[in-house]
N, CA, C and O of each residue as an XYZ file, in Angstrom:
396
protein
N       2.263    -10.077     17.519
C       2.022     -8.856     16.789
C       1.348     -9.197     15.464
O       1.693    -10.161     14.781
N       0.534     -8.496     15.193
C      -0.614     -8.684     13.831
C       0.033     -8.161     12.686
O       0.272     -6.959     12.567
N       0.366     -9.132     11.720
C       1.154     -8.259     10.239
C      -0.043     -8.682      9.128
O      -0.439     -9.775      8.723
N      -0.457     -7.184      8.806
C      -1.464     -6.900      8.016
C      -0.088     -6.717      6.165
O       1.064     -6.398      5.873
N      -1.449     -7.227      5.497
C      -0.624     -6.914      3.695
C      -1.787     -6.154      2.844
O      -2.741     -6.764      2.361
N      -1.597     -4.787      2.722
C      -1.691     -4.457      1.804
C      -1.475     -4.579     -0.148
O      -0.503     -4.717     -0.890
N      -2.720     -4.460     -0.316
C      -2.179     -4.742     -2.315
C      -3.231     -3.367     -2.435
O      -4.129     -3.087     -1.641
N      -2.805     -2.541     -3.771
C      -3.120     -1.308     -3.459
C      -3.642     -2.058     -5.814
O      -2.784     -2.396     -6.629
N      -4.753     -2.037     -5.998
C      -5.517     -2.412     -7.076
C      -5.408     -0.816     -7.729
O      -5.521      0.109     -6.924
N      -5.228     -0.548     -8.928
C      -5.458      0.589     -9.793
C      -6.417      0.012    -10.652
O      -6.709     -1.182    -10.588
N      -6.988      0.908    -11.559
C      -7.965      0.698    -12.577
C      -7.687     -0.227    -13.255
O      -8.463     -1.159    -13.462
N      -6.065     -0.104    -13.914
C      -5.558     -0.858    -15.179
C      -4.284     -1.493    -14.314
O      -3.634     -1.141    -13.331
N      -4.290     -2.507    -15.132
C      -3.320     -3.404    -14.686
C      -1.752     -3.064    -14.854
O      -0.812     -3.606    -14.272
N      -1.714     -1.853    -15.959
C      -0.299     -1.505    -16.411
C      -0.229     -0.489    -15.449
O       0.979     -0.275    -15.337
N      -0.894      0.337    -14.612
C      -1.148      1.251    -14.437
C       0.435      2.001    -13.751
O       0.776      3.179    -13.863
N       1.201      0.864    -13.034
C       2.784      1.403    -12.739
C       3.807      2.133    -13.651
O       4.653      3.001    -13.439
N       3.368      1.390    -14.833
C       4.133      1.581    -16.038
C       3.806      2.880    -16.677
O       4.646      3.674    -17.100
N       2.206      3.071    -16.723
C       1.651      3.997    -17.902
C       0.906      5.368    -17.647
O       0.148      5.878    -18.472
N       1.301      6.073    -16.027
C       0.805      6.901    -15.310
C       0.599      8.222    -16.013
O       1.413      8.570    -16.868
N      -0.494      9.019    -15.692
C      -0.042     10.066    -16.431
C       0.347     11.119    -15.302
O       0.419     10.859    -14.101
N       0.591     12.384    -15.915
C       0.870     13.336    -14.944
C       0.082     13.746    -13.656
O       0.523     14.334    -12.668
N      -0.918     13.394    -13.845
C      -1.706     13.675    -12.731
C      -2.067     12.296    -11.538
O      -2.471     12.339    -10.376
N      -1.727     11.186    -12.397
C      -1.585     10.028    -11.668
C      -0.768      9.693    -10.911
O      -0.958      8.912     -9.978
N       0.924     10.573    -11.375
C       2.034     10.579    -10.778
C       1.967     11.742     -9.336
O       2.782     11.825     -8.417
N       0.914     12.410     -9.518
C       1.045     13.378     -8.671
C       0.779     12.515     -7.038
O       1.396     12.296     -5.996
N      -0.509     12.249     -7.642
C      -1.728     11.959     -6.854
C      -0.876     10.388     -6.244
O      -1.314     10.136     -5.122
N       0.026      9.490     -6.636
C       0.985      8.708     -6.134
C       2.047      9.455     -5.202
O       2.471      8.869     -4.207
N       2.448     10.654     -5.496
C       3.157     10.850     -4.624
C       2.643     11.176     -3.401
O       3.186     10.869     -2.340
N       1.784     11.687     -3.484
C       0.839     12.053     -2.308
C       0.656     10.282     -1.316
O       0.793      9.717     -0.231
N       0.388     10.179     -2.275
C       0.087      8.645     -1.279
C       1.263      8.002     -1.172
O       0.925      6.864     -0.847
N       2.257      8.025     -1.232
C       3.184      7.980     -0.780
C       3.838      8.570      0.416
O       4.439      7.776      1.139
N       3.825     10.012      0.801
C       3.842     10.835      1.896
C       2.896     10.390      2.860
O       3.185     10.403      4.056
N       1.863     10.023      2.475
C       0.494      9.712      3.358
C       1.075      8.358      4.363
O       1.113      8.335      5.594
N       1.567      7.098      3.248
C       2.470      6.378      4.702
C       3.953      7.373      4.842
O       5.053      6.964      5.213
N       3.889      7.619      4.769
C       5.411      8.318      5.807
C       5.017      7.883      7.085
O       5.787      6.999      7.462
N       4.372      8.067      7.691
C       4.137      8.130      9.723
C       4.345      6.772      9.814
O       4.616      6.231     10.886
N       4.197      5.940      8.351
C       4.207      4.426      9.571
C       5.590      4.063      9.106
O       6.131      3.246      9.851
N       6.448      4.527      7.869
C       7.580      4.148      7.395
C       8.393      4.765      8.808
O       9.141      3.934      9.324
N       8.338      6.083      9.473
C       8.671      6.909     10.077
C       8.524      6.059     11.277
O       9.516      6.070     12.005
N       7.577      5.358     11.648
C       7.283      4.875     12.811
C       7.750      3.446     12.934
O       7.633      2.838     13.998
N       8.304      2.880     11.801
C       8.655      1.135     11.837
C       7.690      0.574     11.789
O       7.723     -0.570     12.242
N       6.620      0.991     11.330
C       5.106      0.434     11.046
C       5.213     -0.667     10.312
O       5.011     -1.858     10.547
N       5.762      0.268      8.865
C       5.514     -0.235      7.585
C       6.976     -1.295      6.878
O       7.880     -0.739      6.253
N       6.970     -2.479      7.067
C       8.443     -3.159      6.611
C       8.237     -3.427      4.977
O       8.977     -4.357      4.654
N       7.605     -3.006      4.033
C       8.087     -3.119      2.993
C       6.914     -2.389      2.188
O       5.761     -2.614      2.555
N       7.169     -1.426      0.982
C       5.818     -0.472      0.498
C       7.034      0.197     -0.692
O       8.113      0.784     -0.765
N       5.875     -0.428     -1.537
C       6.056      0.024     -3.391
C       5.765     -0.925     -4.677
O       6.208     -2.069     -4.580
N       5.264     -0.681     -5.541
C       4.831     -1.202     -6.378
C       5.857     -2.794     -7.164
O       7.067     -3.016     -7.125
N       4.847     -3.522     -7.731
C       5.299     -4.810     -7.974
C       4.795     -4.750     -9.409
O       4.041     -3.882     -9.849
N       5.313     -5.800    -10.098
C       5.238     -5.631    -11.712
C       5.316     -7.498    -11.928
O       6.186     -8.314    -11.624
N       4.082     -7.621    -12.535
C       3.936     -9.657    -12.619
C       3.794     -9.607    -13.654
O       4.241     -8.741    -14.406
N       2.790    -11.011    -14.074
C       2.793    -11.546    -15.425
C       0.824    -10.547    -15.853
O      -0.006    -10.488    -16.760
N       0.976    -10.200    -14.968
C      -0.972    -10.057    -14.927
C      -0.564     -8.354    -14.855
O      -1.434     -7.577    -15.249
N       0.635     -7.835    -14.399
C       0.702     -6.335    -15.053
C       1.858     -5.817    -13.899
O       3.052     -6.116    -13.907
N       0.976     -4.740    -12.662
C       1.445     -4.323    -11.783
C       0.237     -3.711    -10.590
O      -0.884     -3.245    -10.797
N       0.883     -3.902     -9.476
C       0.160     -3.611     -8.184
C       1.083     -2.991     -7.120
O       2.217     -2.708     -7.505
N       0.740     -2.721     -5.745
C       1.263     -1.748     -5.180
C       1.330     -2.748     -3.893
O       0.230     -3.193     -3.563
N       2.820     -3.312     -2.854
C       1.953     -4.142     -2.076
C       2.874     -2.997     -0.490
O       3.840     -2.272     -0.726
N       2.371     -3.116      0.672
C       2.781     -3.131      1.769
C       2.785     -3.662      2.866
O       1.597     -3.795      3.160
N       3.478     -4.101      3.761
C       3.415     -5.247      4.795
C       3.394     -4.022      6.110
O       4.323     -3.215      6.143
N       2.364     -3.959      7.089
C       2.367     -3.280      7.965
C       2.464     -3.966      9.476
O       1.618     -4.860      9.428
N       2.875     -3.983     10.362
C       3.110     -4.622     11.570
C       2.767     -3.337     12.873
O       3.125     -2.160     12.922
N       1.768     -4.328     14.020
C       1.858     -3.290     15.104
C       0.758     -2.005     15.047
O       0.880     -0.857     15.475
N      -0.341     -2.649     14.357
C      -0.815     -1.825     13.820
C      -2.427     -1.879     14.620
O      -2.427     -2.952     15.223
N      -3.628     -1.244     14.837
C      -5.233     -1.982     15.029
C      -5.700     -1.997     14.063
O      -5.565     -0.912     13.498
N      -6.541     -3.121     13.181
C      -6.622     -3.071     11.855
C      -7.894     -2.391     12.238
O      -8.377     -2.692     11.146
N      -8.719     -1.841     12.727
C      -9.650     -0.463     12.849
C      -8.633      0.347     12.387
O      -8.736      0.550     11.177
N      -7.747      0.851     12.878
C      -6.995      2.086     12.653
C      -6.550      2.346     11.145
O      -6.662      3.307     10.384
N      -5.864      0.765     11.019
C      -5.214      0.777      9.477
C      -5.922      1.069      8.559
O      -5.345      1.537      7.578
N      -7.407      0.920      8.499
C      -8.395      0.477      7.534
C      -8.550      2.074      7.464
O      -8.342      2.670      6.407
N      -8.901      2.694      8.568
C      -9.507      4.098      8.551
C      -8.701      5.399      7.829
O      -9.082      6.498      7.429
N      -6.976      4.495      7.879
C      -5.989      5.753      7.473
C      -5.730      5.074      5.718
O      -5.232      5.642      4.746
N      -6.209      3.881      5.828
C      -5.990      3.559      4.394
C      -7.398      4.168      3.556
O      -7.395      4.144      2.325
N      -8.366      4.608      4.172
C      -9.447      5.091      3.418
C      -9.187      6.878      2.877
O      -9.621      7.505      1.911
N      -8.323      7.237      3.968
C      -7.816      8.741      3.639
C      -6.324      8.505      2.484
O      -5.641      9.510      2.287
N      -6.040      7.603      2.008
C      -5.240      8.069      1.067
C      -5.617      8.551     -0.361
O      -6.498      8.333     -1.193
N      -4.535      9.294     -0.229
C      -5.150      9.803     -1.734
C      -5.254      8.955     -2.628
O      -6.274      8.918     -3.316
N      -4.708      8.494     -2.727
C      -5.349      7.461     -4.178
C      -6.583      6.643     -3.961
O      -7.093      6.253     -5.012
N      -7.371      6.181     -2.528
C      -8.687      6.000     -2.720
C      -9.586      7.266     -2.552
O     -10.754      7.071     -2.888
N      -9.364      8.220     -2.212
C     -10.566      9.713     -1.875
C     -10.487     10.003     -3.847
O     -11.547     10.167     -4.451
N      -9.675     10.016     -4.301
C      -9.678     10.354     -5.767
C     -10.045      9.049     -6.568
O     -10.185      9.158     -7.786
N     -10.169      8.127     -6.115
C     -10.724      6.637     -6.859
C      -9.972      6.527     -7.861
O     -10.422      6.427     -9.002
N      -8.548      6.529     -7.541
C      -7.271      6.275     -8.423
C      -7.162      4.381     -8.423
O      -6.923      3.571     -9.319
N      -7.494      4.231     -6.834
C      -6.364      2.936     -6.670
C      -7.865      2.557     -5.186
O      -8.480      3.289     -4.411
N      -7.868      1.164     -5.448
C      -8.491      0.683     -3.875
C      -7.670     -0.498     -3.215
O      -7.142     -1.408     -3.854
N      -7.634     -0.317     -1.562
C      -7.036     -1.009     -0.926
C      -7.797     -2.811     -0.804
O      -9.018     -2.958     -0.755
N      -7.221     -3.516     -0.785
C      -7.483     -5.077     -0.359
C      -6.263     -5.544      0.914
O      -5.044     -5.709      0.919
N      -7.306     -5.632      1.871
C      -6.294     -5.433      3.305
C      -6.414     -7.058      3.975
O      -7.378     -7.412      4.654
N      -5.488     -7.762      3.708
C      -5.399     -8.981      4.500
C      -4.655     -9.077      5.713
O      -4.055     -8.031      5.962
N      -4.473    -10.124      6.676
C      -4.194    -10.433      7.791
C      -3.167    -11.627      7.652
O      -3.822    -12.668      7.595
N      -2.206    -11.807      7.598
C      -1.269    -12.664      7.721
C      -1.381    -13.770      8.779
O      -1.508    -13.394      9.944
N      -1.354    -14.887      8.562
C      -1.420    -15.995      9.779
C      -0.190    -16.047      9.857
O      -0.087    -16.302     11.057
N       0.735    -16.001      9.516
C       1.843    -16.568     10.029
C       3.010    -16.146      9.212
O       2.867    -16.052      7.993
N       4.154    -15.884      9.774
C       5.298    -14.840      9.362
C       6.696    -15.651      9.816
O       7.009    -16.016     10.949
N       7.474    -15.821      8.485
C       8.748    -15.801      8.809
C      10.117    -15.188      8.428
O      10.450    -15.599      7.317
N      11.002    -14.364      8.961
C      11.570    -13.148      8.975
C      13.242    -13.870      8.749
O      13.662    -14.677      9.579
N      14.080    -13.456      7.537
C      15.229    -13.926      7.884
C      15.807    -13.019      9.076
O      15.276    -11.984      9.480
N      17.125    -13.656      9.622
C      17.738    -12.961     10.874
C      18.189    -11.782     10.208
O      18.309    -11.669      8.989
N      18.506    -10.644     11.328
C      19.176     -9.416     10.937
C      20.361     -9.460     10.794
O      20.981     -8.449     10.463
């Protein structure tokens, strides 16, 4: 099974921290937007990260056609509003602690 990683880039590097109202909106939206794959066991991990270089947005998707992924990651709101752009990698190799 193919586990794709999302990092979701905003303008500014603080940008988790320093949203404004309309930034917060337009996040929630893209947030709802993965619902179907959180909903579906798509998506094993999705929400923002905070480093030494600021903050970013990451998600790990599994089970996915990266045609498909790419096409539903172009309809989120935060890239149709040029809030935030996706950088979509491919994982070689995965290891999972036990359940």
């Amino acid at each position: 099974m193919t586990t794709f990683v999302l990092r979701l880039q905003a303008a500014r590097p603080d940008f988790a921290l320093s949203m404004s109202d309309e930034e917060r909106e337009i996040m929630g939206r893209h947030a709802a937007h993965w619902q179907p794959y959180i909903d579906a066991g798509r998506m094993v991990v999705f929400g923002p990260v905070l480093d030494e270089t600021g903050s970013f947005g990451l998600g790990v998707v599994e089970g996915v056609d990266e045609t498909e992924l790419r096409e539903f990651a172009a309809t989120d709101p935060v890239v149709t509003t040029g809030t935030a752009r996706f950088l979509i990698g491919t994982m070689l190799a995965g290891f999972v602690r036990p359940a």
